[in-house]
VOMAR-874627 format. One record per residue: residue number from 1; x, y, z of N, C-alpha, C, O in turn. Coordinates in nm, 3 decimals, decimal comma. Example, Ala and Ser with C-alpha at 12.3 -4.5 7.8 and 13.67 -1.06 7.14 Angstrom:
<atoms>
+-----+---------+---------+---------+---------+---------+---------+---------+---------+---------+---------+---------+---------+
: pos :      nX :      nY :      nZ :     caX :     caY :     caZ :      cX :      cY :      cZ :      oX :      oY :      oZ :
+-----+---------+---------+---------+---------+---------+---------+---------+---------+---------+---------+---------+---------+
:   1 :   1,319 :  -0,569 :   0,780 :   1,230 :  -0,450 :   0,780 :   1,320 :  -0,330 :   0,780 :   1,424 :  -0,332 :   0,846 :
:   2 :   1,285 :  -0,225 :   0,708 :   1,367 :  -0,106 :   0,714 :   1,290 :   0,003 :   0,787 :   1,341 :   0,114 :   0,804 :
+-----+---------+---------+---------+---------+---------+---------+---------+---------+---------+---------+---------+---------+
</atoms>
This chain:
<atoms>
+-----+---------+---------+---------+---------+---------+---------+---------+---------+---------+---------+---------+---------+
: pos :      nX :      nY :      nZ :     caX :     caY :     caZ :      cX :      cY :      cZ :      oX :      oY :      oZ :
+-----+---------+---------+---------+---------+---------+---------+---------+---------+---------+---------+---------+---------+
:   1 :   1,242 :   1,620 :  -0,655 :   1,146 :   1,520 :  -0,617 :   1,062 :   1,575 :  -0,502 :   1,105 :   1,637 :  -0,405 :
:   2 :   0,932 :   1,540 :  -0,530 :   0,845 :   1,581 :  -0,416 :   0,868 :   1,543 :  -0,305 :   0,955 :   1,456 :  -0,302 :
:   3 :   0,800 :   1,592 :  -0,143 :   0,829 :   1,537 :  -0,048 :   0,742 :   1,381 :  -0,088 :   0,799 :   1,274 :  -0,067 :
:   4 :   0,614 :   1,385 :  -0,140 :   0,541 :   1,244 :  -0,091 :   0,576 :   1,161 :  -0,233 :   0,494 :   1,073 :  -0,260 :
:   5 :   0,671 :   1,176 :  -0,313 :   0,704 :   1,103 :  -0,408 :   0,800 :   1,039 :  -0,355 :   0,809 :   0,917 :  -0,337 :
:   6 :   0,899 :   1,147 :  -0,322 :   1,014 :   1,082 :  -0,175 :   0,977 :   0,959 :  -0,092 :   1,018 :   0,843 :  -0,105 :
:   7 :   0,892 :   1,009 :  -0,004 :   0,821 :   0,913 :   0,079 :   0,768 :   0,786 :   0,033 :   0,820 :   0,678 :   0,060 :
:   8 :   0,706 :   0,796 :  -0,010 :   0,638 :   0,663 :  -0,140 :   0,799 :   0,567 :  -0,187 :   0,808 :   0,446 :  -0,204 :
:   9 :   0,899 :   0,661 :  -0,198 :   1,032 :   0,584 :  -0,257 :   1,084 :   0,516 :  -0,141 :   1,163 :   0,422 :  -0,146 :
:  10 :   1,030 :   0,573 :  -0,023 :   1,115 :   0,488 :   0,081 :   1,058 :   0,431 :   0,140 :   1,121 :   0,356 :   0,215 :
:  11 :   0,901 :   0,426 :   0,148 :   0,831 :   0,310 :   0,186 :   0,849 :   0,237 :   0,094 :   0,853 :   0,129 :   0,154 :
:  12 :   0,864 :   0,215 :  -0,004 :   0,892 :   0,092 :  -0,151 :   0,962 :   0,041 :  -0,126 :   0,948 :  -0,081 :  -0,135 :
:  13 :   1,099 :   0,098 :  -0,072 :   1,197 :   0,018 :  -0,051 :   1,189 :  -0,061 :   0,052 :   1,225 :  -0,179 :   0,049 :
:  14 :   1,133 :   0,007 :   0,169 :   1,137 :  -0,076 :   0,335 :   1,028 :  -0,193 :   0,282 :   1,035 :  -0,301 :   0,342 :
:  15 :   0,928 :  -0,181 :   0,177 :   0,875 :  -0,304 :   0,168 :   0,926 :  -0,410 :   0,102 :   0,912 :  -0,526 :   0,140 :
:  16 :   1,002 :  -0,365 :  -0,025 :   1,096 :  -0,489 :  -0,067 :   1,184 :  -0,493 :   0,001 :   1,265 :  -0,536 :  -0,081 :
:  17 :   1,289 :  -0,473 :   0,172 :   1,323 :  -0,524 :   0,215 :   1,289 :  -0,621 :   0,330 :   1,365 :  -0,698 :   0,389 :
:  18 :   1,108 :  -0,594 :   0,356 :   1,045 :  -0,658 :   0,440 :   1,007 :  -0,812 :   0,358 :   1,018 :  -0,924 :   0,408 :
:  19 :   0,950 :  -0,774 :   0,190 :   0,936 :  -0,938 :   0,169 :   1,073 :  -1,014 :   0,182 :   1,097 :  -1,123 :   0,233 :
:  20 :   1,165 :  -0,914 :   0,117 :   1,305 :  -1,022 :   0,134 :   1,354 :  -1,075 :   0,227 :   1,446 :  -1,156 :   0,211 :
:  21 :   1,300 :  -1,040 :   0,360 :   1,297 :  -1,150 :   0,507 :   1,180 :  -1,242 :   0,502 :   1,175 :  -1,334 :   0,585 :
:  22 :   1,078 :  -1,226 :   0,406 :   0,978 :  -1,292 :   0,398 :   0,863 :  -1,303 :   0,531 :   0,821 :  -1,393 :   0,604 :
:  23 :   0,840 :  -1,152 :   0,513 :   0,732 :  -1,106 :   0,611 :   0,635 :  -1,074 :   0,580 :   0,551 :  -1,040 :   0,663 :
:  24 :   0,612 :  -1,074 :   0,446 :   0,493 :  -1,055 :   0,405 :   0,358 :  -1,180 :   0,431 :   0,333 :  -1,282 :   0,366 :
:  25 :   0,293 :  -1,123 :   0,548 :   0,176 :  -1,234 :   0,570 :   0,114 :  -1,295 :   0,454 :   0,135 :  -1,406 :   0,406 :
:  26 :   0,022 :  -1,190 :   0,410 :  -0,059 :  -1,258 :   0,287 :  -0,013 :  -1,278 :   0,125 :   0,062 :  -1,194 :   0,075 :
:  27 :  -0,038 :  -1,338 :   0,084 :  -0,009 :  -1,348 :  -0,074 :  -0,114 :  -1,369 :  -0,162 :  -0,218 :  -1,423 :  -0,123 :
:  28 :  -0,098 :  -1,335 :  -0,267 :  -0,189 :  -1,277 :  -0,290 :  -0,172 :  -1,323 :  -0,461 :  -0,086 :  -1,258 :  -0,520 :
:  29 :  -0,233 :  -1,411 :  -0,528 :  -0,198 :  -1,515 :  -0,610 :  -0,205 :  -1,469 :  -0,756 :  -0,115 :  -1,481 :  -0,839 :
:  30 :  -0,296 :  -1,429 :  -0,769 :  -0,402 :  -1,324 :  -0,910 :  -0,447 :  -1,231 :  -0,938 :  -0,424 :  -1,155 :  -0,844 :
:  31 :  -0,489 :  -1,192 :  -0,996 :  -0,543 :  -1,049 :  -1,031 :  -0,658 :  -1,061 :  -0,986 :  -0,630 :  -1,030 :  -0,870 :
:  32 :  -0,759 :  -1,079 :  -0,983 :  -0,928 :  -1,073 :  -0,917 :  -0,842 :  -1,070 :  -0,724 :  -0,886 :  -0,978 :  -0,655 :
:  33 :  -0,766 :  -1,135 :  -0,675 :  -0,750 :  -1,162 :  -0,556 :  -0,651 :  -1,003 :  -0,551 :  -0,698 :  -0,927 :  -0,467 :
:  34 :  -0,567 :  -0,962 :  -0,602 :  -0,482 :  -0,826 :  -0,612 :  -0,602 :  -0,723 :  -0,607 :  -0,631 :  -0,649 :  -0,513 :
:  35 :  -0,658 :  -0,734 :  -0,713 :  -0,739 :  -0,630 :  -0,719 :  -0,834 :  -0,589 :  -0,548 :  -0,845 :  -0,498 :  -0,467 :
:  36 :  -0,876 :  -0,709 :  -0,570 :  -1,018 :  -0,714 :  -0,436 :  -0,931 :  -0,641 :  -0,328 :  -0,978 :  -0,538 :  -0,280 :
:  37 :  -0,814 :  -0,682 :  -0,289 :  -0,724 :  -0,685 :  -0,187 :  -0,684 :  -0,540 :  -0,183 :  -0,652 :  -0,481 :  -0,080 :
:  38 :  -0,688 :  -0,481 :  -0,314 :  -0,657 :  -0,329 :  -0,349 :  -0,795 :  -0,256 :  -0,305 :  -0,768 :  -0,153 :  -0,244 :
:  39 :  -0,922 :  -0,275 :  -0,315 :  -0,985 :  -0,252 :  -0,322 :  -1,094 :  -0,249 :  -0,140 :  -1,178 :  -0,165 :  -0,110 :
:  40 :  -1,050 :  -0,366 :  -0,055 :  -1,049 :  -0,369 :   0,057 :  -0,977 :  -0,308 :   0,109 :  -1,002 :  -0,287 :   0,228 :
:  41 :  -0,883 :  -0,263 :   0,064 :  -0,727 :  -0,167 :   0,150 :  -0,803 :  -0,002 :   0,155 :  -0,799 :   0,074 :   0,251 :
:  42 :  -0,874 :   0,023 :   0,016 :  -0,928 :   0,142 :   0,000 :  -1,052 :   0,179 :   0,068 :  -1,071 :   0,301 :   0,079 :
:  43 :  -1,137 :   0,104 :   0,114 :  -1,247 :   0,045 :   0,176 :  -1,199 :   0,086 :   0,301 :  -1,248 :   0,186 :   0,353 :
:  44 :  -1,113 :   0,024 :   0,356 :  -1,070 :   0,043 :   0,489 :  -0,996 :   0,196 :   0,548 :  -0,985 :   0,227 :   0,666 :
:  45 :  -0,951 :   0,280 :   0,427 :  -0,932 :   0,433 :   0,463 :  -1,065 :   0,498 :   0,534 :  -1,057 :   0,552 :   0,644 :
:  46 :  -1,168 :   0,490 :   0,472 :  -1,314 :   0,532 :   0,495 :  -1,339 :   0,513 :   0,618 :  -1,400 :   0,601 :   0,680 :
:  47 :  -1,300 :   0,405 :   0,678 :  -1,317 :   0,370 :   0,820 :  -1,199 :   0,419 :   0,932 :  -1,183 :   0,374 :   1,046 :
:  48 :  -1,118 :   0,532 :   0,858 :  -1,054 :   0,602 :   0,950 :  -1,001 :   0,753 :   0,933 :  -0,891 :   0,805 :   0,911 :
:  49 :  -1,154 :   0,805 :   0,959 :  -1,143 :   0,928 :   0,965 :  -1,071 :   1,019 :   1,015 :  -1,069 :   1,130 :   0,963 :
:  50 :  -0,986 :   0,984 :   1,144 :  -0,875 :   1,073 :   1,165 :  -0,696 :   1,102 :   1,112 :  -0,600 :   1,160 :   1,162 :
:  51 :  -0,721 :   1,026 :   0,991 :  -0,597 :   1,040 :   0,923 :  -0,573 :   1,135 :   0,853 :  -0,649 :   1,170 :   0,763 :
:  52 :  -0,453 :   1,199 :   0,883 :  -0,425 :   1,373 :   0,830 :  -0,410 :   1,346 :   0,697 :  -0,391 :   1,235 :   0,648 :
:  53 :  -0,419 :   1,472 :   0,627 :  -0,390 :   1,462 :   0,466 :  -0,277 :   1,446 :   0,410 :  -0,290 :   1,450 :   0,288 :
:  54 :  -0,133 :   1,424 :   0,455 :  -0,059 :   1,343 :   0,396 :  -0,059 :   1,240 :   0,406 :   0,009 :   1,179 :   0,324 :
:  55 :  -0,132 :   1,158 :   0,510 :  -0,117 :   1,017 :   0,492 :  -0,241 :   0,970 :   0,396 :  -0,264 :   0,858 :   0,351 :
:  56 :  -0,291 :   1,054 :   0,385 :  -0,427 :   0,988 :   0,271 :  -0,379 :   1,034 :   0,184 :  -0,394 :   0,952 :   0,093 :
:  57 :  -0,303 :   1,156 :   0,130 :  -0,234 :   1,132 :  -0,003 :  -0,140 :   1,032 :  -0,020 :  -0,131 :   0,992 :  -0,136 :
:  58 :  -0,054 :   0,971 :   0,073 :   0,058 :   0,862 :   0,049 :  -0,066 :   0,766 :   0,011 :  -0,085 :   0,736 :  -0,107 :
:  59 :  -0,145 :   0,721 :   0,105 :  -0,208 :   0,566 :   0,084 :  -0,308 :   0,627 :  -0,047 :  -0,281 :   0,515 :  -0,090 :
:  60 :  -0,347 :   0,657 :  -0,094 :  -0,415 :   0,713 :  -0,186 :  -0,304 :   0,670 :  -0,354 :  -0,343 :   0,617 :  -0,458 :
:  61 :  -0,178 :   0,716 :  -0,318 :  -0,096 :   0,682 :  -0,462 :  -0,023 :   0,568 :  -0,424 :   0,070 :   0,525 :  -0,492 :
:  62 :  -0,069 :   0,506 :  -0,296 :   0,032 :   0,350 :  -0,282 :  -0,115 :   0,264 :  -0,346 :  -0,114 :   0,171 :  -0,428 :
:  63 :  -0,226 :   0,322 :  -0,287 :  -0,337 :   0,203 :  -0,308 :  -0,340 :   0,217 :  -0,499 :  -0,342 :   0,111 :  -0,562 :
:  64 :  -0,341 :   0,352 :  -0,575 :  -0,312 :   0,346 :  -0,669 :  -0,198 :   0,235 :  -0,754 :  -0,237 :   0,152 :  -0,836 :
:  65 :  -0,059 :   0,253 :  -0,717 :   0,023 :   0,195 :  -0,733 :   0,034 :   0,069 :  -0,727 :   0,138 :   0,013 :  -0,764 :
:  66 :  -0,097 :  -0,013 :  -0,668 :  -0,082 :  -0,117 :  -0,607 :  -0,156 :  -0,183 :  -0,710 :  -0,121 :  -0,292 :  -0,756 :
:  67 :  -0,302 :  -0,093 :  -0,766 :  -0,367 :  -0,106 :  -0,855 :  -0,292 :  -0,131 :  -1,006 :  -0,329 :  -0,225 :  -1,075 :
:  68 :  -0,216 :  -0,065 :  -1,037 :  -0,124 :  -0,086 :  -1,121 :  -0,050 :  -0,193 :  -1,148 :  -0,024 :  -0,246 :  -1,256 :
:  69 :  -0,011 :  -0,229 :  -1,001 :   0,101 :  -0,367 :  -0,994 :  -0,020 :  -0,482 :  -1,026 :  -0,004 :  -0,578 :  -1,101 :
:  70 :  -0,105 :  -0,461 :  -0,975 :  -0,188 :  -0,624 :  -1,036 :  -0,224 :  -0,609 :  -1,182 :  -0,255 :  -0,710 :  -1,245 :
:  71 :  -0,223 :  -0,472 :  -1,252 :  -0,261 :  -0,506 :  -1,333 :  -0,154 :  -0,532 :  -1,446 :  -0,176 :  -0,555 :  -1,565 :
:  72 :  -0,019 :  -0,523 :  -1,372 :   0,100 :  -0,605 :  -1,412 :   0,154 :  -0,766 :  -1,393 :   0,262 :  -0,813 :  -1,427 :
:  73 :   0,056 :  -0,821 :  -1,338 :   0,075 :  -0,892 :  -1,243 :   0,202 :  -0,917 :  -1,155 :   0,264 :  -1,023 :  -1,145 :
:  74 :   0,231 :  -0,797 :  -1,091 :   0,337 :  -0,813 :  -1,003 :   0,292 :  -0,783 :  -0,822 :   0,293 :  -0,680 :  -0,754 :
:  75 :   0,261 :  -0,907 :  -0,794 :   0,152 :  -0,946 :  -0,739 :   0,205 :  -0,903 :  -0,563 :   0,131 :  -0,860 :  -0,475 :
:  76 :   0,357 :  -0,933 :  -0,554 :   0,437 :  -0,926 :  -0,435 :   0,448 :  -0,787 :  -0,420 :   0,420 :  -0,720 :  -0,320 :
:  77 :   0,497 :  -0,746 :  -0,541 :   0,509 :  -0,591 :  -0,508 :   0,371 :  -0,476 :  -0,461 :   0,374 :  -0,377 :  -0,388 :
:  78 :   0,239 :  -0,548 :  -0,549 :   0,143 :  -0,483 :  -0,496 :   0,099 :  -0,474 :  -0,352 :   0,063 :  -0,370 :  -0,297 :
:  79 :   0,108 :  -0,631 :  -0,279 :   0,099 :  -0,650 :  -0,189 :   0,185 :  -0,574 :  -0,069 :   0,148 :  -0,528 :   0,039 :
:  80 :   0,314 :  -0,581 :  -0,132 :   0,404 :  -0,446 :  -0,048 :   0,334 :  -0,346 :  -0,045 :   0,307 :  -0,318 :   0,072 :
:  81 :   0,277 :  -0,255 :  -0,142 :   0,238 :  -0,095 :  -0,140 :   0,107 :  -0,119 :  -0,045 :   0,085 :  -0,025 :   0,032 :
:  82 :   0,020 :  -0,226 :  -0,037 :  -0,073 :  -0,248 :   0,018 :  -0,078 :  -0,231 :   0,213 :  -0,161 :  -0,176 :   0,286 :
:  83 :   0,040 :  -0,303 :   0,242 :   0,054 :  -0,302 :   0,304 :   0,155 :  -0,169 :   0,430 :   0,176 :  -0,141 :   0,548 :
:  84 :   0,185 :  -0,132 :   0,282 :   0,260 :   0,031 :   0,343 :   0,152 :   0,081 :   0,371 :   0,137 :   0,111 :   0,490 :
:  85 :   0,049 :   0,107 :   0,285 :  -0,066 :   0,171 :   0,289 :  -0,140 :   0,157 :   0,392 :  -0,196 :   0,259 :   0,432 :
:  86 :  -0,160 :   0,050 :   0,453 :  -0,274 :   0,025 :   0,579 :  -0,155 :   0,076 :   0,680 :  -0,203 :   0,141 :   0,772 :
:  87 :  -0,043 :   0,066 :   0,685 :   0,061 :   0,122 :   0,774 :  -0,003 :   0,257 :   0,849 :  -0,016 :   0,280 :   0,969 :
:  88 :  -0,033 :   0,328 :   0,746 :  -0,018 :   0,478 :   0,703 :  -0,181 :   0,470 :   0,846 :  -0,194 :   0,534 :   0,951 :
:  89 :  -0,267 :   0,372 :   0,785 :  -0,388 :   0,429 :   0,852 :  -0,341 :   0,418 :   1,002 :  -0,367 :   0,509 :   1,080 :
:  90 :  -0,263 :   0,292 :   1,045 :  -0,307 :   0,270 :   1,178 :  -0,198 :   0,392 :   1,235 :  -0,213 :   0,407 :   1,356 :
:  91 :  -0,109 :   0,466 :   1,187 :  -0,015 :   0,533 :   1,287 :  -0,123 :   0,678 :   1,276 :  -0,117 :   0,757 :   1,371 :
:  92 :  -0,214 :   0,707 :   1,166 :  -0,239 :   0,816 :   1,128 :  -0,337 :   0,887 :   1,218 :  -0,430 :   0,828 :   1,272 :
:  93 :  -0,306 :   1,058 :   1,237 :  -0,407 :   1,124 :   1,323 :  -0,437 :   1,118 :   1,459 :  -0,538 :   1,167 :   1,509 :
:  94 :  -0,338 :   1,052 :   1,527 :  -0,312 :   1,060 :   1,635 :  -0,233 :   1,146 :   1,732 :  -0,229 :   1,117 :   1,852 :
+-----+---------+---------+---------+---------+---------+---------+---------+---------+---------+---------+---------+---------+
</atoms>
């Protein structure tokens, strides 16, 4: 297993153990609202240019992944990868 396939496996998990305390702020109901939400998450990399290239490859296959989950409608879980993902920007390149 890769290192950032690795990684990706254990942010997945720390996020389904974050909804299961039920910390997940937003929810996120539908697919047009998943998507957009996927799509603002990706939006918001652009606006932070000092993030090294593994963390834009992680948020890059979480924002992917996330894309995926709505179009499963598995709406909680997308919202997890979503939120790993903006993780990634604010610690990144510092």
């Amino acid at each position: 297993m890769s290192v950032s396939r690795l990684a990706v496996a254990v942010f997945s998990a720390l996020a389904l153990l974050t909804m299961a305390d039920g910390a997940t702020a937003n929810v996120i109901a539908d697919k047009p609202a998943c998507l957009q939400a996927v799509a603002d998450t990706a939006a918001t990399r652009d606006k932070n240019p000092k993030v090294d290239e593994a963390s834009k490859t992680m948020f890059d296959q979480l924002t992917k992944q996330a894309a995926d989950l709505c179009e499963q409608a598995k709406y909680d879980e997308a919202n997890a990868h979503i939120g790993i993902a903006l993780s990634l920007l604010s610690g990144g390149g510092d």
